[in-house]
C-alpha positions in Angstrom: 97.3 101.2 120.2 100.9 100.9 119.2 103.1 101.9 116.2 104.9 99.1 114.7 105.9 100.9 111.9 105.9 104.6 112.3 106.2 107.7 109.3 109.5 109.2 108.7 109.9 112.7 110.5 110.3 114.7 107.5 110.2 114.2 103.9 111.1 116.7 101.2 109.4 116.3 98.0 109.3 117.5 94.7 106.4 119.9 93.6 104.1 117.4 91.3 105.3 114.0 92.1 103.5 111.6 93.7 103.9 110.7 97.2 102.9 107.9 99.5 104.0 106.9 103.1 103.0 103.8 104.8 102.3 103.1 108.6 101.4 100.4 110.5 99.7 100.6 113.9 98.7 97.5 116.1 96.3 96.7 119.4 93.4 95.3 120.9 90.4 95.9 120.2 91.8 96.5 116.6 92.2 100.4 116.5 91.0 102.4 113.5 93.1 104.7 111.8 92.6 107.9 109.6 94.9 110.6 108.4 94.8 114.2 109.4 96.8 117.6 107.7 98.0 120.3 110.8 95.1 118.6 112.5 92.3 119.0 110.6 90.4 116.3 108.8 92.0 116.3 105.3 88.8 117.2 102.5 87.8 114.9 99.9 90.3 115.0 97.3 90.5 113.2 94.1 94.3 113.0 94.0 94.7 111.7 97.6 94.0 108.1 98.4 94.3 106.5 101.5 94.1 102.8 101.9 93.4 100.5 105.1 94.9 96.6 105.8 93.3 94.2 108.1 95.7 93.9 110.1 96.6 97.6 111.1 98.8 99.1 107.8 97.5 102.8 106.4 98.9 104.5 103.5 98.0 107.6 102.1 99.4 108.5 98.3 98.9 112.3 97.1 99.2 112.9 93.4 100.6 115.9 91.8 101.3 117.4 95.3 101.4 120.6 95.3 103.1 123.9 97.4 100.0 124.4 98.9 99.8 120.7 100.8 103.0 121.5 102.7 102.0 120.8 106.2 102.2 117.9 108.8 100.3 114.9 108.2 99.2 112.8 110.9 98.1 109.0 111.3 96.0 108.4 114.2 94.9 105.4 115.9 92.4 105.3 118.1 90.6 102.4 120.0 88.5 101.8 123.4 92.1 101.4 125.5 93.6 105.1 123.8 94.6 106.7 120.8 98.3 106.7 119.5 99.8 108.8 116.0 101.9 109.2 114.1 103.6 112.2 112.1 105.7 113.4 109.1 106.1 117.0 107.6 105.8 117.1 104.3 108.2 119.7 102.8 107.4 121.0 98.9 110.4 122.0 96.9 109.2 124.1 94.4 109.4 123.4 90.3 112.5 125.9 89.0 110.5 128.0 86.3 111.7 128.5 83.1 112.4 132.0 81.8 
């Protein structure tokens, strides 16, 4: 599989905004995709969604992120022929608290 549209490097983001990065991988046989966080399968979570296009995009959108889902994220594709991913670190810039 190839990357015809990869993830950005690095993306800093705002403590409780939602976030969503799109990639799009492409090959034959069709690979299947799925997103990991510092390589581990990310847990079922009701503010993350991921969504799958037939011909090779994945997104994943995270709600309300929060400090504690800093970490690199990882798109992997993976077919008979080879695996190929891709990868952006997600940086969390804190909410300034109120005194």
């Amino acid at each position: 599989p190839e990357f015809v549209k990869k993830l950005p490097k690095e993306e800093t983001v705002e403590e409780g905004s939602t976030v969503k990065f799109e990639c799009k991988a492409v090959g034959f046989p069709k690979p299947t995709l799925n997103w990991t966080k510092d390589l581990e399968i990310l847990p079922d979570n009701p503010r993350i969604t991921f969504q799958y296009g037939e011909l090779g995009e994945a997104s994943i959108e995270i709600q309300k992120i929060k400090k504690s889902e800093e970490g690199s994220y990882r798109c992997k594709a993976e077919n008979a022929e080879g695996s190929a991913s891709s990868s952006i670190y997600i940086s969390i810039k804190g909410i300034p608290r109120c005194m």
